[in-house]
N, C-alpha and C positions, 0 to 999 in steps of 0.2 A: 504494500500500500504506500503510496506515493502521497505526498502533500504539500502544501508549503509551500507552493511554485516550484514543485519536484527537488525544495529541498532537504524533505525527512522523508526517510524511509522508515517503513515499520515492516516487522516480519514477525510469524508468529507460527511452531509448526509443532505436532505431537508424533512423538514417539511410541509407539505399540512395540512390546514384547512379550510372547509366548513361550515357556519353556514346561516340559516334562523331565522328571526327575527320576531315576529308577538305581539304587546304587546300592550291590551286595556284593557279596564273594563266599566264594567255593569253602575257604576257606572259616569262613566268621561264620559263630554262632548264633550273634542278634538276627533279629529281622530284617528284611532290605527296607530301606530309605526308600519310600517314595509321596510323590506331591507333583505339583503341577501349580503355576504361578503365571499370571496373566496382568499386567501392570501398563500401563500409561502416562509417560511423564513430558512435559508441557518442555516448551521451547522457544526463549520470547528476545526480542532483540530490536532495534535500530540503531540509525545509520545518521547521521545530519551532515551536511556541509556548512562550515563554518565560514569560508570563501574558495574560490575558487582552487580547487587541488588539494582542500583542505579539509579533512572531516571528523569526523567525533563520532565514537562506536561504542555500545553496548551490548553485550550477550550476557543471557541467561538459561543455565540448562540445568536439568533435574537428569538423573540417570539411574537405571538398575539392572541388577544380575545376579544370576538365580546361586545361592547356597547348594553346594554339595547333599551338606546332610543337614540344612535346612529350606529345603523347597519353598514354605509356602510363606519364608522371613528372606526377600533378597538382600542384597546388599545395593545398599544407595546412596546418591553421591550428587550432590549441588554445586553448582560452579558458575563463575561472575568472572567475564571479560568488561575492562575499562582501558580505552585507548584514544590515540589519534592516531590516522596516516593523512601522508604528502606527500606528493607527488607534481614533481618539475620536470622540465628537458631533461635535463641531465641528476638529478638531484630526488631520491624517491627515500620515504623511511615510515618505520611506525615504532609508537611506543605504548607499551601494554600492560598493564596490572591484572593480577589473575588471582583468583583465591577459590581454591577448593577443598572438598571436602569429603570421605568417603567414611559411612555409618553400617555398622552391621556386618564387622569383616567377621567370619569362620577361625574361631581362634581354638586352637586345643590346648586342655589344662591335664598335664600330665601329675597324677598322685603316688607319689614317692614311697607310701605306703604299700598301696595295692598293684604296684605297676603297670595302672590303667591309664587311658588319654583319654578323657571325654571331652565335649566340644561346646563350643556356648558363641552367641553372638555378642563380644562385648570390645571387640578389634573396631577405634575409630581413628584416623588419620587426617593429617590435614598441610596443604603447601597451599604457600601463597608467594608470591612474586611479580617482577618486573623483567619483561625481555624489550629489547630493543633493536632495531635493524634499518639499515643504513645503506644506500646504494648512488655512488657517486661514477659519472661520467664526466672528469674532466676535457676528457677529449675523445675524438672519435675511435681511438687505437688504445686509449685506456681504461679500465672498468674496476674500481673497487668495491668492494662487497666487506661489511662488517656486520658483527651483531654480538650482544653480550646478554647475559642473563641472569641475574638473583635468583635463589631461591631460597625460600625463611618455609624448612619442612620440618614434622613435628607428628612423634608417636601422641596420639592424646590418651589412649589405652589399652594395656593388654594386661590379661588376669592372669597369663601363662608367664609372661616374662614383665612383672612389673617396675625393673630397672632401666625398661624399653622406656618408657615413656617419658616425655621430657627431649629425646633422641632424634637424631634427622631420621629422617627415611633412606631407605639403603639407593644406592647409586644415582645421588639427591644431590650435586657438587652445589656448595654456597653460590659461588663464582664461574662464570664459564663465557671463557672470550672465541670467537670465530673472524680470522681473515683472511681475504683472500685478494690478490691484486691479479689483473689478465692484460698481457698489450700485446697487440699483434700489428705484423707488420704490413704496411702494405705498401705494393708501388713496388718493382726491383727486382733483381732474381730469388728473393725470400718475399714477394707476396704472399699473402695466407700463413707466416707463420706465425705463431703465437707464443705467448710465452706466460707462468703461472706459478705465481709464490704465495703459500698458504702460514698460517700461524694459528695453532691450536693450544688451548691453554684452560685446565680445568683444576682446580681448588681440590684438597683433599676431600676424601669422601668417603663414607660405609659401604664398602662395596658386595657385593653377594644379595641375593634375594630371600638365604636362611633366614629368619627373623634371630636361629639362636646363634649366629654369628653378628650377631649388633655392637659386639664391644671391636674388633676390628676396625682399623683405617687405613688407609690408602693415599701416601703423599701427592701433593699438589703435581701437576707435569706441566711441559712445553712441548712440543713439537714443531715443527718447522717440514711442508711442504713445498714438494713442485712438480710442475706436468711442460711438454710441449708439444706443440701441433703441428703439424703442417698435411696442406691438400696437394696431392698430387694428380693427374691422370693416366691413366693406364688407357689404352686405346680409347673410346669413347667415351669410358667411366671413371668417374672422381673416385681418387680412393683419400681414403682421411687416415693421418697416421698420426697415434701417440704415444707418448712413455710420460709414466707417473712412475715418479720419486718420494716414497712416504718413508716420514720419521729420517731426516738429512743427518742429525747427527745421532743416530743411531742412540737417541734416550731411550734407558732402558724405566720403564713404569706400569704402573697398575691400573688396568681400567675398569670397568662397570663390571660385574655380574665375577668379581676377580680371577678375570682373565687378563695371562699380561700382553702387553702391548710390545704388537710386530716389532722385530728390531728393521734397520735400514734395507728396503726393497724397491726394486726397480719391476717395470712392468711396459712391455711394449705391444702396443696393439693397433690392426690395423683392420679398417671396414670398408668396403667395395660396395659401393651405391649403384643399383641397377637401374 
């Protein structure tokens, strides 16, 4: 819906999700899990133009998904976009606030006692942040690309581990910077070639998705990228040739999900357009 002398936009859309649930084993003696869960969550948002290339945005979304061995309690989860983007000749970016929220996570409480797990919905989480991005063309042959990201992430509770809480969320880096610069040449006997230096840069962080590896960290890293281009033809057909250069000085660090990160590799490749 348009208004304003077309300049608010409003949008508005719902979400439908169906799930059946049926969960046992060969092995177990309880009964099987089962339920069925049928939910609807709204979807609300606009858009304004502030002046020309300039706009002002809001999103709002409700979300759900179905529990294991709780069908018929999903898990649900609210979340708020707040921004601007711009957009020039040369000159494009956005910056963005976000805050969400996930309720009714499947948490198992293991009893030390009886050496049993039972399970309970009492797992709620929450990030909130600022990302931003930036796309500058000073000139025809040069193109930079930036963007950086905050996140402020946070156990709010767990009944199994409750030295979680208070805790970022796992592979959640506070900090995290992205750049990339590209110039290619043109005009010469190196028409079409390009050329491409990158800069990766992420804040220490908990990495793994165990929840009982939460007291682990993983130091800050850098990187340093680069790729080149160039178009050739081969009888009738373009052929595009590149090599990508990741990780230049061969830092050796820890990324997401703790796996470590490739050391220094090179990559050549080349595609034939028919």
């Amino acid at each position: 819906l348009k208004t304003l002398q077309e300049r608010l936009m409003l949008f508005a859309g719902v979400g439908r999700m169906e799930s059946e649930t049926s969960q046992w084993s060969y092995l177990s003696a309880p009964a099987p899990t089962l339920g069925e869960f049928v939910t609807t969550k709204p979807q609300l948002g606009f858009s304004v133009r502030l002046k020309d290339g300039v706009h002002a945005f809001a999103n709002f979304t409700q979300s759900a998904s179905p529990n294991a061995r709780f069908p018929d309690t999903p898990e649900t989860g609210d979340s708020i976009e707040i921004g601007l983007k711009a957009g020039r000749e040369r000159l494009s970016g956005s910056l963005t606030y976000f805050d969400a929220t996930r309720e009714n996570i499947q948490v198992g409480i293991f009893n030390n006692i009886t050496s049993v797990t039972t399970f309970e919905l009492s797992g709620e989480e929450r990030a909130r942040g600022v990302e931003a991005e930036i796309q500058f063309n000073p000139s025809r042959n040069l193109q930079l690309l930036g963007s950086y990201a905050f996140l402020d992430t946070e156990v709010v509770s767990d009944r199994q581990r409750p030295a979680r809480v208070g805790t970022e969320l796992a592979n959640a880096p506070e900090h995290s910077i992205r750049l990339w610069a590209k110039y290619e040449v043109e005009g010469g006997p190196l028409d079409s070639l390009w050329l491409g230096l990158g800069y990766l840069y992420t804040s220490d962080l908990r990495p793994g998705d165990n929840p009982a590896r939460f007291r682990l960290m993983a130091d800050a890293w850098s990187r340093f990228d680069a790729a080149v281009g160039y178009t050739s033809r081969f009888g009738s057909r373009r052929v595009e040739w590149r090599a990508n250069f990741e990780n230049l000085t061969d830092e050796d660090y820890l990324g997401v999900a703790l796996h470590r990160g490739a050391p220094f590799s090179a990559k050549l490749s080349a595609t034939l357009r028919f």
